[in-house]
N, C-alpha and C positions, 0 to 999 in steps of 0.2 A: 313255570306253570305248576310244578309239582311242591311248590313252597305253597301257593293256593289251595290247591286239592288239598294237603298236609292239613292247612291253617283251619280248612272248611270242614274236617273230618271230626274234630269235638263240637259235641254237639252243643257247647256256652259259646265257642264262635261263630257257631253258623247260627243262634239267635243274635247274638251283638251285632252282626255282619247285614243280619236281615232285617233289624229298626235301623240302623245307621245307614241304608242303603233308601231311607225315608225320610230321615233328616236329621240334623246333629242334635247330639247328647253331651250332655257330662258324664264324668265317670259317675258319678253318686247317682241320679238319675239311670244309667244301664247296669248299675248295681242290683238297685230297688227292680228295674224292668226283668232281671233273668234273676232276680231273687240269690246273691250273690256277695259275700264283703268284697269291697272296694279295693283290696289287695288284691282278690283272687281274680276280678276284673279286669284291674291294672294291667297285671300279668297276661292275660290274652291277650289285651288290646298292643301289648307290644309285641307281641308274637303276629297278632293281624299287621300291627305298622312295620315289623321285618320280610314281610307278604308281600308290602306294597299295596296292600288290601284299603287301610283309611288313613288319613291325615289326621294331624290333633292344633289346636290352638291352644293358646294360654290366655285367658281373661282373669286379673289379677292373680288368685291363691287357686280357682280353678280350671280347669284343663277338659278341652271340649272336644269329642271328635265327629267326624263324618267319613265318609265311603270317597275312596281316594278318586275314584272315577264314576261317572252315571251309568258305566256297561255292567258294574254288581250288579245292582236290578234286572239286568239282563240275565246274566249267567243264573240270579239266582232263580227268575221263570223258570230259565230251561232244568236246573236243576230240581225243581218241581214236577214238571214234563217228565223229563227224565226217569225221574222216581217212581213217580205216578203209574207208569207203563210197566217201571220191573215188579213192582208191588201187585200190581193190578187193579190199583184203589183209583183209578181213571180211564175213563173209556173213550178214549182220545182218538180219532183212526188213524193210524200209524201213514207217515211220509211219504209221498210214491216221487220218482224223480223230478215228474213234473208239479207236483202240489206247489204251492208255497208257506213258507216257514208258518208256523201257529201266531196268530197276530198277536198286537199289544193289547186289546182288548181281551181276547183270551186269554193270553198268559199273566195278563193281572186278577180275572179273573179265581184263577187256579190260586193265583197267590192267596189271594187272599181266603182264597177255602184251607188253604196250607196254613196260615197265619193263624186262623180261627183255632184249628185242632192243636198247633203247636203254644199255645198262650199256655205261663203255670199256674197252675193255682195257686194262691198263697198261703207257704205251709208256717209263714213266722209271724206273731203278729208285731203292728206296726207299731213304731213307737211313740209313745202320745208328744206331740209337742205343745211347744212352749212356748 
């Protein structure tokens, strides 16, 4: 568990972690997506795949991965939740014994207000193709 929390704690994995946990990419695509050279990608993504975080394929010369399990999407809810409450940037009402857990409707909700604020803006421009 603490190879996760490790993996989840740079903030270039915990975006690759969070489109990949949406649907699969190429490396060149989560390059462009966290604004990133494809080296420096590479390198997380093997640090994510020593996690046990996402699986990768090979389609001929490129290499594709996705979220080794669908319960990312979960942890990363809650790790929004989470966040959310120590920050105070959510006004969530906190658990009682009997509640039940914050739904999947909620906690995609959250997501994607997380999703929104966390996008970069693009500081390189792109390069013209051919």
């Amino acid at each position: 568990m603490m190879d996760v929390l490790r993996a989840l704690a740079e903030p270039t994995r915990l975006r690759l972690v969070w489109a990949l946990s949406t649907r699969e990419y190429s490396v060149s695509e989560l390059a462009e997506l966290v604004d990133a050279h494809v080296a420096a990608v590479s390198q997380h993504l093997a640090k994510l795949r020593e996690a046990g975080m996402v699986d990768s394929r090979r389609d001929g010369t490129r290499i594709f991965y996705r979220a080794a399990t669908p319960h990312l999407a979960d942890l990363l809810d809650q790790l929004v939740v989470v966040g959310g409450h120590v920050s105070g940037e959510l006004d969530l009402p906190r658990p009682t014994a009997s509640a039940t857990p914050i739904t999947t409707t909620a906690a995609a909700a959250v997501r994607r207000t997380a999703a929104s604020r966390a996008r970069p803006a693009r500081s390189r421009p792109r390069a013209a193709e051919t």
